[in-house]
C-alpha positions as MATLAB code, in Angstrom:
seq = 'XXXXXXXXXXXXXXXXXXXXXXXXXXXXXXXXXXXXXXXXXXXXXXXXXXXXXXXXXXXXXXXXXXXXXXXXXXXXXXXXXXXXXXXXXXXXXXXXXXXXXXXXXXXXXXXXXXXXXXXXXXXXXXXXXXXXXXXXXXXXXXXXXXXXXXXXXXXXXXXXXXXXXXXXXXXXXXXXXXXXXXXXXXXXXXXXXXXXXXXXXXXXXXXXXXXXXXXXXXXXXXXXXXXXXXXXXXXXXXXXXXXXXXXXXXXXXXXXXXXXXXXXXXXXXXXXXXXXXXXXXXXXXXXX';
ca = [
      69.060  -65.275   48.808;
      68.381  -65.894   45.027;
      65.615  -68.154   43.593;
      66.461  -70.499   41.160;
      63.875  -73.122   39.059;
      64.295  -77.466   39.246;
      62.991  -79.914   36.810;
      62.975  -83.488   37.104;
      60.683  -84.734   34.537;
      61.673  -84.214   30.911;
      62.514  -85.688   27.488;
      64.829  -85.425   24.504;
      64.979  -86.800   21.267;
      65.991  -89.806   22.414;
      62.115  -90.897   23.196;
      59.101  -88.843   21.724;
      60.528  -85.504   23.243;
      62.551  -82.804   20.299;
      66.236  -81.601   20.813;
      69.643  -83.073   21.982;
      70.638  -83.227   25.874;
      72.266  -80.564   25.384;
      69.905  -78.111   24.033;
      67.514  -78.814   27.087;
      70.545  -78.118   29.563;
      71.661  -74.705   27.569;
      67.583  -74.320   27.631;
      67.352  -74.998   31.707;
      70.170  -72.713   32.154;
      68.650  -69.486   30.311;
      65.913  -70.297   32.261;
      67.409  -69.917   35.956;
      67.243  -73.640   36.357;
      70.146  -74.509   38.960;
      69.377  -78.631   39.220;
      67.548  -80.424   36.058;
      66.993  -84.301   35.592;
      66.653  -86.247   31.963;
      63.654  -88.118   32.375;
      63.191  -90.009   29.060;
      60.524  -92.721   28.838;
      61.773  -96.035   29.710;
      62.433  -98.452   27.160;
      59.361 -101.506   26.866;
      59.241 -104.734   25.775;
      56.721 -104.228   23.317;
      56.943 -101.718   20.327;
      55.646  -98.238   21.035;
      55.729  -94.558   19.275;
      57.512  -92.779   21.894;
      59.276  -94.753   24.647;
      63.203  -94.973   24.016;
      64.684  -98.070   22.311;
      66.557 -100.477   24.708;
      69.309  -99.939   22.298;
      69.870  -96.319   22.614;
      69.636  -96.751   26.758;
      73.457  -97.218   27.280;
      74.565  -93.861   24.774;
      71.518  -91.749   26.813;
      73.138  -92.853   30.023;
      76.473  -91.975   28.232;
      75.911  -88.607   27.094;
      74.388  -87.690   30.165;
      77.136  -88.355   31.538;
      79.321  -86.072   29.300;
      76.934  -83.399   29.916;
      77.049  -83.429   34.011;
      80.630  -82.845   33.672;
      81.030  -80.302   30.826;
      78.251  -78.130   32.955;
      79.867  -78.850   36.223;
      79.297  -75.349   38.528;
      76.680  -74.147   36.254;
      74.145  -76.726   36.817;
      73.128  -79.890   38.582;
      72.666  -82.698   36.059;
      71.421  -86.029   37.036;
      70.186  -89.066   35.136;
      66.923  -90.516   35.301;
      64.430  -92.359   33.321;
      60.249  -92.094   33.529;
      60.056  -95.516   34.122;
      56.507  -97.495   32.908;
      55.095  -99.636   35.389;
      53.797 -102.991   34.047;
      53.351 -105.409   36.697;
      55.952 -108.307   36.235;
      57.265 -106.330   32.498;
      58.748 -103.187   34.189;
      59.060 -101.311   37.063;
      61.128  -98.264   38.184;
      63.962 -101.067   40.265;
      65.236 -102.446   36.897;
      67.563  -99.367   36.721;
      69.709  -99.286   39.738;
      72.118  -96.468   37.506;
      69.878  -93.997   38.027;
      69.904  -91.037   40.168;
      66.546  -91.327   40.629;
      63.607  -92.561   38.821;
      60.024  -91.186   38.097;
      57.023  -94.315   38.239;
      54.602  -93.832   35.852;
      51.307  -95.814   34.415;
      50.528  -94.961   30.848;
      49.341  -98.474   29.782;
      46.360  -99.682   31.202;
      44.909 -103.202   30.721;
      45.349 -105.409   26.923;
      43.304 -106.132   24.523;
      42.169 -109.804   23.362;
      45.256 -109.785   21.696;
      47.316 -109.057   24.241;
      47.949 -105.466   23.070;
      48.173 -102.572   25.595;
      45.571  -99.859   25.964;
      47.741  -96.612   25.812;
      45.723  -94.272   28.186;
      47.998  -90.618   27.269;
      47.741  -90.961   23.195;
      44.766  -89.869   20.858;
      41.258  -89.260   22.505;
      40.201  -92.361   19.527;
      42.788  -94.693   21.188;
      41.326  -93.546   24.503;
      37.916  -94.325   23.475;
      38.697  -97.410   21.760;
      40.377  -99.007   24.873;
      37.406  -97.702   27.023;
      35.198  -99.952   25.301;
      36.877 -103.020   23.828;
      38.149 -103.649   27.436;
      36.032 -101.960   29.503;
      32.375 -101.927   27.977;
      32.376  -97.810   28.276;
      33.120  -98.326   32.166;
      34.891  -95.262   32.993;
      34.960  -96.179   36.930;
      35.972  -99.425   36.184;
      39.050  -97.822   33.878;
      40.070  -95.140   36.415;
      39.947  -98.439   39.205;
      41.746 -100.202   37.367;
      44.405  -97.046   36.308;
      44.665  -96.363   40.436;
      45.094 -100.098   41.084;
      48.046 -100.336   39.517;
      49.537  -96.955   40.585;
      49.304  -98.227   44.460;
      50.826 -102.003   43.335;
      53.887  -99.520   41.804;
      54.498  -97.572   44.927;
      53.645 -100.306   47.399;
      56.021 -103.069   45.559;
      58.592 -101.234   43.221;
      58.209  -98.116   44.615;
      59.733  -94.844   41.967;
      61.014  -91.616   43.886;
      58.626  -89.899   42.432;
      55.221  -90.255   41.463;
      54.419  -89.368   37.775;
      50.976  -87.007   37.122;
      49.316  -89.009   39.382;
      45.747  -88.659   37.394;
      46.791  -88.447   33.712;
      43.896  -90.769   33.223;
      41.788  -87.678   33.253;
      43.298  -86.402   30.304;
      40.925  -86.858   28.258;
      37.769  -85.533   30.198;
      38.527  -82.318   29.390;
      37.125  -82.478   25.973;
      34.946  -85.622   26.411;
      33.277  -84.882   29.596;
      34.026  -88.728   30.498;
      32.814  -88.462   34.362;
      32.637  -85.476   36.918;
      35.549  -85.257   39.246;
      32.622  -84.249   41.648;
      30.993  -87.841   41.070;
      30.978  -89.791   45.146;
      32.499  -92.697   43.551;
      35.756  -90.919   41.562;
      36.420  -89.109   44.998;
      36.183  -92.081   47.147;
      38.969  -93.862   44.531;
      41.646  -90.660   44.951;
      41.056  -90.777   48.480;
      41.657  -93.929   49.178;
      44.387  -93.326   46.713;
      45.781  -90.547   48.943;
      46.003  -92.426   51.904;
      47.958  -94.848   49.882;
      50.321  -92.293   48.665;
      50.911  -91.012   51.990;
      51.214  -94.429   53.621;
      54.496  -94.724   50.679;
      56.382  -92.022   51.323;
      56.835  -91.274   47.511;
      57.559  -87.838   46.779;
      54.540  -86.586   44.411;
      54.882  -84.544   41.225;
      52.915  -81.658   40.171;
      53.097  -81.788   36.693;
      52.016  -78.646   34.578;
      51.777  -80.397   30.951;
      48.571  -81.170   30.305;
      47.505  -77.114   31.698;
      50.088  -75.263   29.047;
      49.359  -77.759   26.197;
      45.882  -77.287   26.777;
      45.118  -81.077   27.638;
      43.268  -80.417   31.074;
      41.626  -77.679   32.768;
      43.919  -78.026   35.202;
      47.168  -79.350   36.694;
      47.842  -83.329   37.190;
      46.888  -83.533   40.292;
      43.688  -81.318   40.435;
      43.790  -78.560   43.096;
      41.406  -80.400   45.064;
      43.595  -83.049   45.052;
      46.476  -80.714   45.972;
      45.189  -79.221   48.990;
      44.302  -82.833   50.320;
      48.347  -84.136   50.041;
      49.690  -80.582   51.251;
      47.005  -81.115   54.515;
      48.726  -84.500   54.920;
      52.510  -83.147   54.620;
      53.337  -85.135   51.429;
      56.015  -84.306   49.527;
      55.929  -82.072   46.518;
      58.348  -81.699   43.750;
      57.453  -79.296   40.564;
      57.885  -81.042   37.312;
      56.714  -79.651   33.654;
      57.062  -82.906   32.151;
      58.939  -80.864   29.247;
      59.324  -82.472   25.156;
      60.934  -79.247   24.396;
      63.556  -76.772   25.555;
      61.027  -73.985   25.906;
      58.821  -75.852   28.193;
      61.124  -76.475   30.962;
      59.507  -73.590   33.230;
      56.271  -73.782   31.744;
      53.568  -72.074   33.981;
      56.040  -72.920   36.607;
      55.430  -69.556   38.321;
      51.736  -69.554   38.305;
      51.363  -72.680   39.912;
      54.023  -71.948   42.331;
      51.661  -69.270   43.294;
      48.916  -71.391   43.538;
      50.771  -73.667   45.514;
      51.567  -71.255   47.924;
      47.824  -70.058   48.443;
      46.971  -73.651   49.105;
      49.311  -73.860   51.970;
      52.430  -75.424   50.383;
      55.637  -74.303   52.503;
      58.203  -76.205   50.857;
      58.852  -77.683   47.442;
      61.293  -80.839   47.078;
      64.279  -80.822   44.898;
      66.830  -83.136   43.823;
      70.086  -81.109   45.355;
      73.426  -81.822   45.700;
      72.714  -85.849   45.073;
      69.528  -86.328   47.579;
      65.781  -85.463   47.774;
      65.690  -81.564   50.200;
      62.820  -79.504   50.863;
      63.188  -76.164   50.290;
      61.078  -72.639   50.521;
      60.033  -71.370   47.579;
      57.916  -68.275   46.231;
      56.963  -67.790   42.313;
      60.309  -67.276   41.412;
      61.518  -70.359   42.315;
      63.443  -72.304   45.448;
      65.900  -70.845   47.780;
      68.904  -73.446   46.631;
      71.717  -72.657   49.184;
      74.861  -72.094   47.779;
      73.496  -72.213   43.732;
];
């Protein structure tokens, strides 16, 4: 049986990612993809750089549309957006026209003025946020970061999990805390268990290793090998702003997945959530 590739977290040009729809679904195809999601960030109701515009929501949704049936028998298309979680704002359930959704937390906390802190932009937004709201508390920030990560998937629950520790994006320049430190470990943990109590299916997300924002993948291999010990679920996601990065280091850390004791991968397949084996080529997709 052939291998094929899946991707369920990416963006166009209709948020901050480059390209039309359909250059990312010519892309996935030239790159033995065989099911691929749109992902675009969720519109907010507050002005931001990159998240879509409510406005252009409806012609997204309709142009995906187009697309899943011009590429019908080539490729599995579905329709999703990377939903922001902000308690009582938004939340991955306010889109019920989805085929599925990915939860994520990129704003964490306000300022005085009732501004967000944006925890994925510039390392001087990062910093700036990291002491105007929390006094240079880095535990208190990742606390707070986890917090509301668990309220998401314990009250408006996403199918899948968005890079579940972005917040360490920025240690890898800064040296911000030690993912070694007794108190960060007791957080994920506790995390974990949280996760696992959910059921949400958990992405590993290889953007912040090929752009050179980590050291390694979001989640951490430590973290890795804990949710593969504990059987939860495991979908491969590069989190993609351009065509080319659709399979990014997709087969290295399906190889590194493997040596950690991952036996299947999950995939979005013919309309529902499947695990399936896998090896570094990709996932046995019956009948692809």
């Amino acid at each position: 049986m052939k291998t094929y590739w899946t991707n369920f977290h990416s963006h166009t040009y209709y948020c901050d990612g480059k390209s039309s729809l359909e250059d990312h679904v010519i892309a996935a195809i030239d790159q033995n993809v065989k099911s691929y999601g749109f992902s675009s960030h969720s519109p907010v109701p507050f002005p931001t750089t990159w998240n879509m515009k409510k406005e252009k929501l409806e012609n997204y949704l309709q142009d995906a549309n187009l697309l899943i049936e011009k590429y019908k028998g080539q490729i599995q298309l579905y329709k999703s957006l990377e939903v922001d979680f902000i308690p009582q704002k938004s939340g991955p359930h306010q889109y019920p026209q989805l085929d599925y959704t990915v939860g994520s937390v990129h704003f964490v906390d306000q300022y005085e003025d009732g501004t967000y802190w944006e925890i994925d932009n510039t390392k001087t937004i990062f910093r700036k946020g990291l002491k105007e709201i929390f006094h240079d508390d880095i535990q208190a920030a990742i606390q707070k970061y986890i917090d509301l990560n668990v309220e998401m998937i314990t009250t408006d629950k996403p199918d899948v999990l968005g890079h579940l520790d972005k917040i360490k994006m920025h240690n890898h320049t800064e040296k911000l805390f030690s993912e070694e430190d007794n108190w960060y470990q007791k957080i994920m943990m506790a995390y974990v268990e949280e996760i696992e109590k959910s059921g949400v299916i958990v992405e590993v997300n290889t953007r912040g290793l090929y752009k050179g924002w980590a050291d390694d993948l979001y989640p951490s291999p430590w973290l890795l090998k804990e949710l593969i010990q504990r059987n939860i679920p495991i979908v491969l996601n590069s989190d993609s702003h351009v065509p080319h990065e659709i399979t990014k280091k997709f087969s290295d850390t399906a190889k590194m997945l493997q040596q950690l004791g991952l036996k299947k991968l999950y995939a979005f397949w013919n309309n529902e959530w499947q695990p399936f084996d896998f090896n570094e080529d990709g996932l046995y997709l019956p009948n692809a």
